[in-house]
N, C-alpha and C positions, 0 to 999 in steps of 0.2 A: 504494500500500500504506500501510498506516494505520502501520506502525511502521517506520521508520526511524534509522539506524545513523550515529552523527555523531560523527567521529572528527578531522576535517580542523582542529579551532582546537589540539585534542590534540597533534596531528603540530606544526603548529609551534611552539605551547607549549615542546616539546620539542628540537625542531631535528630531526624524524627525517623524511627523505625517504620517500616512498611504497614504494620500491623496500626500503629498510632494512628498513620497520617493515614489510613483508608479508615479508622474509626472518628477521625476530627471532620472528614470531608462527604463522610454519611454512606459508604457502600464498604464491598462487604472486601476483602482481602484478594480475593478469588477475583472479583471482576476488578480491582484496581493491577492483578499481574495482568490480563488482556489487555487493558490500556498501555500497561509499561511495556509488554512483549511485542505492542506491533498487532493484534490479533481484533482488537475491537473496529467497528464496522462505522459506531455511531459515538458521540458524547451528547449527552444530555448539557444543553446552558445549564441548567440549574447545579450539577456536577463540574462542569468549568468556571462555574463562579464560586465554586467552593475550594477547587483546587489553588486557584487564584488570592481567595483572601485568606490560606491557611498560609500559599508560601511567601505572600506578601509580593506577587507579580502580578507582568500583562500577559494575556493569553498566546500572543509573539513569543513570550521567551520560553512557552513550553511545548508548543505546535511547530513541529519544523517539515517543512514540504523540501521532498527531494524526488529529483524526476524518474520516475521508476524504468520510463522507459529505455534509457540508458543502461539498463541490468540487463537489456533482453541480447 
């Protein structure tokens, strides 16, 4: 997938374990590895405005688009 969700220098910028920061931002551990592994299809606003005021960013510095077609 061309757009990808990059949270992981965040977390430990932070010091926030995986388990914390998907119980501060309301989902469950399980669907925050989809999002980090590249596997999720969709984000919900209401989950990107949570990941946003937990790590204290804009949604630019954790969505990053790379042109997949170039891998083909």
């Amino acid at each position: 997938m061309a757009i990808r969700v990059v949270i992981d220098a965040h977390l430990i910028e932070r010091g926030l374990s995986v388990g914390e920061f998907a119980s501060r931002i309301g989902i469950t551990p399980a669907n925050l590895a989809v999002l980090k592994n590249g596997r999720a299809k969709a984000v919900r606003f209401s989950t990107l405005d949570a990941i946003c005021r937990v790590l204290d960013c804009q949604p630019g510095e954790i969505l990053v688009w790379e042109d997949d077609l170039s891998e083909s």
